[in-house]
Legacy VTK file of the C-alpha trace (Angstrom):
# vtk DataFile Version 3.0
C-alpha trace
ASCII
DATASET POLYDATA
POINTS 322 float
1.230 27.626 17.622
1.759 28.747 14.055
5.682 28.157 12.588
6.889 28.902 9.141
6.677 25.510 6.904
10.583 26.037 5.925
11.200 25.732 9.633
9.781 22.965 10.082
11.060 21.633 7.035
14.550 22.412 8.854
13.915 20.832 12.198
12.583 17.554 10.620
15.400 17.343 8.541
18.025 18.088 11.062
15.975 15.680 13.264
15.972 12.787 10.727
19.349 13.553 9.419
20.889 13.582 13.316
21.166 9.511 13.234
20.472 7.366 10.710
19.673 9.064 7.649
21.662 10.913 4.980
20.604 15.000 4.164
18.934 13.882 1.491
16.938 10.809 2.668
16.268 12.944 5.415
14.758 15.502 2.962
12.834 12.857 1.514
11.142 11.638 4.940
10.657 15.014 5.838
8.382 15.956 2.206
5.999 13.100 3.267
5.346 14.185 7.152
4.896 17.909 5.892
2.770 16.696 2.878
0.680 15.194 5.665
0.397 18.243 8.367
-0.336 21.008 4.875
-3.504 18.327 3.953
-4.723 18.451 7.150
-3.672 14.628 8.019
-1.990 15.772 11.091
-2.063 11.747 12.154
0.227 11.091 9.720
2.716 14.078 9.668
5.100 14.861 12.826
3.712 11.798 14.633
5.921 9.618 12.614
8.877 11.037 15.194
7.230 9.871 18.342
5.129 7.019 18.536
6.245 3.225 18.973
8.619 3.436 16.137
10.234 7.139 15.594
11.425 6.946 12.322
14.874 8.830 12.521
15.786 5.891 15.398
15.284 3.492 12.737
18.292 1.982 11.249
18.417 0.758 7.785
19.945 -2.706 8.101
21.436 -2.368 4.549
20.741 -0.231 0.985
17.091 -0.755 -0.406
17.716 -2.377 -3.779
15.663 -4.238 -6.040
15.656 -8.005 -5.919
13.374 -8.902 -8.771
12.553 -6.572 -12.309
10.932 -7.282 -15.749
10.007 -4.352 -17.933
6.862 -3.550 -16.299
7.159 -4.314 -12.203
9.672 -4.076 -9.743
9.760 -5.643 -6.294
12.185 -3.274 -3.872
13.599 -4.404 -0.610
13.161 -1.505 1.736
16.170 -2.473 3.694
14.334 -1.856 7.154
14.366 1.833 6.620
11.911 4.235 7.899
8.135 3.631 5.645
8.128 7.235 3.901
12.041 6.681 2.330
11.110 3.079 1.120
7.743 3.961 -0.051
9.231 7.176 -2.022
11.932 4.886 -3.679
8.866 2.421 -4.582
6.443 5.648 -6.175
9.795 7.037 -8.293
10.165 3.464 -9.529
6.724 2.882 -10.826
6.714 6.135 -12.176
9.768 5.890 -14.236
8.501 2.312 -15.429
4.609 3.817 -16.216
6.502 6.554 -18.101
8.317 4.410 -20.204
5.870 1.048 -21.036
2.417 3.121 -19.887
1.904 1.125 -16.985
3.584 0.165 -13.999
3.069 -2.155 -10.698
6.032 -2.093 -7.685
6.041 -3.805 -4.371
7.760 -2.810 -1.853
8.758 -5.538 1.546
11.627 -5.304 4.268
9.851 -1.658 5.121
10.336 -0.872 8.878
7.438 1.237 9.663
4.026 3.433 8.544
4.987 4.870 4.901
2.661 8.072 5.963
0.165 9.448 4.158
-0.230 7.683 1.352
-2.095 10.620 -0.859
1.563 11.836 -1.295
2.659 8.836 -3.396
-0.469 8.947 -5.818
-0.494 12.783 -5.868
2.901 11.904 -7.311
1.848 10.040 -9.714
-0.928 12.227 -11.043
1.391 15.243 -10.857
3.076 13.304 -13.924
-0.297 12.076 -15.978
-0.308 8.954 -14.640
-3.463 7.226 -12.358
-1.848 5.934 -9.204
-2.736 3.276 -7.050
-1.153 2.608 -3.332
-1.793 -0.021 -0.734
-0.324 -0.465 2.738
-0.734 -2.770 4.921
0.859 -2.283 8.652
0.577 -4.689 12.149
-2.357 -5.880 13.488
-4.775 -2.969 14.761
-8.200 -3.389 13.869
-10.471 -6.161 14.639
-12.842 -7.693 11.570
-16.434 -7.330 11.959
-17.823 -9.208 14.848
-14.678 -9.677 16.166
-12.421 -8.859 19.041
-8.862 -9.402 18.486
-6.819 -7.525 15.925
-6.812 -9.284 12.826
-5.670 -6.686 10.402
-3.846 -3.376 10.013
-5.211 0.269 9.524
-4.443 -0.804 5.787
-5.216 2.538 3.898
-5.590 2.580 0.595
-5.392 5.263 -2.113
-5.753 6.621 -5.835
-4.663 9.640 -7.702
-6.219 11.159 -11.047
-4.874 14.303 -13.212
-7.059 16.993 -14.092
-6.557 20.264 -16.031
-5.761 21.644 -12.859
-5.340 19.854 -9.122
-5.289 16.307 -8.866
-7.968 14.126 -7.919
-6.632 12.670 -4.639
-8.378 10.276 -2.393
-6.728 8.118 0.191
-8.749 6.678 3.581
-7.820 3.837 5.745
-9.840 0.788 6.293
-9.864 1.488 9.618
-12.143 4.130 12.067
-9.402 6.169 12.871
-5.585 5.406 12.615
-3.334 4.293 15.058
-1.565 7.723 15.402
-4.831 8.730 16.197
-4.714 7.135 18.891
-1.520 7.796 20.124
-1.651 11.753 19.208
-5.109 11.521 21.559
-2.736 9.986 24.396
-0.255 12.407 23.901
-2.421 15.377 24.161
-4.360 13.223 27.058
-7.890 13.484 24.738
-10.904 11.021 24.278
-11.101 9.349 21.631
-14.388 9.936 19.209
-17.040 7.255 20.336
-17.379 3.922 18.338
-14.074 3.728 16.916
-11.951 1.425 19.031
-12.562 -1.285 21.422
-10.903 -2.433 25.283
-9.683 -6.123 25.446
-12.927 -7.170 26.355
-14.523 -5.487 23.622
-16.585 -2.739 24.485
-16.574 0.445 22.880
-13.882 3.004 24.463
-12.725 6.461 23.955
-9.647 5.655 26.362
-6.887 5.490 23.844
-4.967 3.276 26.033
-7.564 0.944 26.349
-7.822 1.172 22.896
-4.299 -0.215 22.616
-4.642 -2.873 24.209
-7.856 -3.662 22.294
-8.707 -3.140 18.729
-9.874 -0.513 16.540
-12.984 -0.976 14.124
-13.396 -1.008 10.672
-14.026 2.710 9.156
-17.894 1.340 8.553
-18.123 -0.730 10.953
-19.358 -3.732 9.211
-17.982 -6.515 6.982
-17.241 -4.028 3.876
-14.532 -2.173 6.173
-12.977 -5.631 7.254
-13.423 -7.184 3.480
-11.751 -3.894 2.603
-8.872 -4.219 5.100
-7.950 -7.770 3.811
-8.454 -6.540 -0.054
-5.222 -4.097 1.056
-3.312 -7.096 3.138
-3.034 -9.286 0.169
-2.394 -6.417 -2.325
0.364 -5.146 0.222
1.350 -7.628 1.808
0.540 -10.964 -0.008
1.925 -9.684 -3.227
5.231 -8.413 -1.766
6.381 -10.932 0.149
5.759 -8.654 3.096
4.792 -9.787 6.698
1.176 -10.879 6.363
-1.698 -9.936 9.295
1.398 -9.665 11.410
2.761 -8.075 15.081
6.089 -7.428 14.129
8.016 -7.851 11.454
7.779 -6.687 7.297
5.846 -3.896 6.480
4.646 -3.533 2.233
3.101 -1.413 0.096
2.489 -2.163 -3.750
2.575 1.219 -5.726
0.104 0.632 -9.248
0.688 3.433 -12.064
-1.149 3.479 -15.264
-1.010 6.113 -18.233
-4.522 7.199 -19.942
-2.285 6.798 -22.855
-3.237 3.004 -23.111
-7.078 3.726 -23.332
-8.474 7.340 -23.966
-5.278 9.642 -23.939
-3.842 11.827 -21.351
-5.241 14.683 -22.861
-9.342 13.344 -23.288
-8.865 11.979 -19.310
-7.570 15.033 -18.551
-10.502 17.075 -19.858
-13.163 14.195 -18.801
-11.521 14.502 -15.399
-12.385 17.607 -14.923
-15.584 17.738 -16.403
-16.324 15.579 -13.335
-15.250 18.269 -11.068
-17.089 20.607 -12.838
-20.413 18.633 -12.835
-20.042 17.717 -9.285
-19.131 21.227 -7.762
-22.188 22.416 -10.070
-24.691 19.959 -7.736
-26.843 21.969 -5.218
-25.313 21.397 -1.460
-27.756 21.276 1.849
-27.274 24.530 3.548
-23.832 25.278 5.104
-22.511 22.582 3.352
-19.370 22.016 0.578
-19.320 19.730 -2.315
-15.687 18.988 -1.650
-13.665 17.376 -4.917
-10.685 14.825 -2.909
-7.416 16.510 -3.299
-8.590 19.834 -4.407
-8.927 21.401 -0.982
-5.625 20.008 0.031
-3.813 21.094 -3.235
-4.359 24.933 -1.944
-3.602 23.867 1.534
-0.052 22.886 0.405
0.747 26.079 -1.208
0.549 27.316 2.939
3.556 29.238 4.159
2.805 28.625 8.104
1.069 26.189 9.600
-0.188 24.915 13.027
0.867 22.637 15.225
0.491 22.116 19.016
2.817 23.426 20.993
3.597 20.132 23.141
4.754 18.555 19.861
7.014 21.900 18.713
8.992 21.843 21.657
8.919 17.750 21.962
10.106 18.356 18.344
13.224 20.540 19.316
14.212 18.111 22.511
15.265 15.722 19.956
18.219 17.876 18.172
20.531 16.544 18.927
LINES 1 323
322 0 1 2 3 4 5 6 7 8 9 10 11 12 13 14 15 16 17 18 19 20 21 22 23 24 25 26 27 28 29 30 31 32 33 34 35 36 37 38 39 40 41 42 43 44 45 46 47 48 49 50 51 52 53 54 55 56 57 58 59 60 61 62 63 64 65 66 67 68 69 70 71 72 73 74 75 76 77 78 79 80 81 82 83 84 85 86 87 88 89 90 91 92 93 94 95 96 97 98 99 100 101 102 103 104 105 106 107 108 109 110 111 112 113 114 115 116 117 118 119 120 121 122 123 124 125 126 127 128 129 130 131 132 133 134 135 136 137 138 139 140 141 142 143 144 145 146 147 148 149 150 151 152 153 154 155 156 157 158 159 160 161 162 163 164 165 166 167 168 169 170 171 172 173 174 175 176 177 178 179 180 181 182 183 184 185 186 187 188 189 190 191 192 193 194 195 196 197 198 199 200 201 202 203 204 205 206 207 208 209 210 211 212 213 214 215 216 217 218 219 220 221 222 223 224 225 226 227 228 229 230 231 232 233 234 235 236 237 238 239 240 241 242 243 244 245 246 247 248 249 250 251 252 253 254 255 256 257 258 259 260 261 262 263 264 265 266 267 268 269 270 271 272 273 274 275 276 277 278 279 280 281 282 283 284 285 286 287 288 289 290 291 292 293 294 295 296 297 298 299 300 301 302 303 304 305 306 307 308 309 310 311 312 313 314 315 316 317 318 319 320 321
């Protein structure tokens, strides 16, 4: 069904805000998940409420704060609280360090859960001239190539570029689909798309139960995708002090931000940038195709004033006011 984006705005935050969370970290959560359902990264959005770890039941154990700082990094302890909260505290960090000194690097441990879609945090970035980098790494999903048992998480990784215009955003996991993939196909009782997730015994599945209990493959399905998923575990988890190839425990992220200001300029990247747009969008496309720019489509998406969403999860969503 379709539903106005400020009401959804208004039952996420009255849904986040209902436990754990002040208005304004609930405001904060809620940015992310809606971020996520206006680019089309519906696996990432809502979800976050259901799933194995809902993030308004999550309770902060204590105040994020930082617990180590020199003049260009930062290393935040989440706290336990819900991924998107920690993960925005870590991207305003970096940014106000970047701004300052013209680069930046900030990892964040003690994070409870899935900081969402990470094209957020870097579009964040770029939205203030900087080049962002993010890497997350999250429990054991996805098996490495040739492999059955979970060795590594969905791990996504992304970067962010200013333009004249939108910014260049691409983010992708290391996996073949995401674990809320999997659990938004069980939810909606749907098959899974074929070759992207193993049973236990490791043959292919498009049961997405069986799929929990087994392993999901890397996004190629070869060793790049599982060298790629361990380049992310040591960036986010290694370098934290996060929970590394783990079941339960410390979730990380490491948020990178750089200023063109220390090489070309902000205003020469900025025009080079988009001369890359330009040059690529002026390519010849195979019929019925698009020469899509990553970011660009989403940037327009986000300026939606309704969007849809099933109607299981709507009225799932408004069971939970509490």
């Amino acid at each position: 069904m379709k539903i106005k984006v400020e009401e959804l705005k208004t039952l996420l935050v009255q849904i986040l805000s209902s436990k754990n969370y002040s208005q304004e970290e609930a405001e904060k959560i809620a940015e992310v998940l809606l971020y996520a359902e206006l680019a089309g990264k519906n696996t990432q959005g809502i979800l976050k409420l259901f799933g194995t770890e809902p993030a308004q039941d999550i309770k902060p154990q204590y105040a994020a704060k930082i617990t180590k700082e020199t003049d260009l990094s930062a290393v935040i302890d989440g706290g336990g609280a819900a991924g998107p909260l920690s993960a925005q505290l870590g991207a305003d960090k970096v940014i106000e360090i970047a701004e300052e000194k013209g680069f930046g690097i900030v990892g964040v441990n003690n994070i409870f859960s899935s900081i969402g879609a990470i094209g957020f945090y870097v579009r964040k970035m770029a939205k203030r001239d900087l080049i962002g980098v993010v890497a997350a790494n999250s429990p054991r999903s996805v098996a490495p190539a040739g492999g059955i048992s979970p060795a590594y998480g969905t791990n996504p990784i992304a970067f962010g570029f200013p333009t004249l215009t939108h910014p260049i955003v691409f983010d992708m996991a290391a996996s073949a689909i995401t674990w809320y993939g999997l659990v938004r196909a069980k939810a909606l009782g749907e098959k899974l798309p074929d070759n992207v997730a193993m049973d236990s015994e490791g043959n292919i599945t498009t049961d997405p139960e069986a799929a929990m209990k087994g392993a999901l493959l890397p996004f190629d399905r070869s060793h790049k995708g599982s060298g790629l998923a361990m380049v992310v575990e040591l960036l986010a988890g290694s370098l934290t002090g996060a929970s590394v190839v783990f079941d339960e425990g410390q979730w990380g992220a490491t948020f990178i931000a750089i200023s063109p200001e220390l090489l070309i300029g902000t205003e020469k990247f900025k025009q080079s940038s988009s001369e890359l747009v330009e040059k690529v969008k002026a390519g010849k496309a195979k019929p019925g195709a698009e020469l899509r720019i990553p970011g660009f489509d989403a940037e327009e998406r986000l300026k939606d004033e309704e969007i849809e969403i099933a109607d299981e999860f709507i009225q799932q969503l408004k069971g939970k006011i509490v």
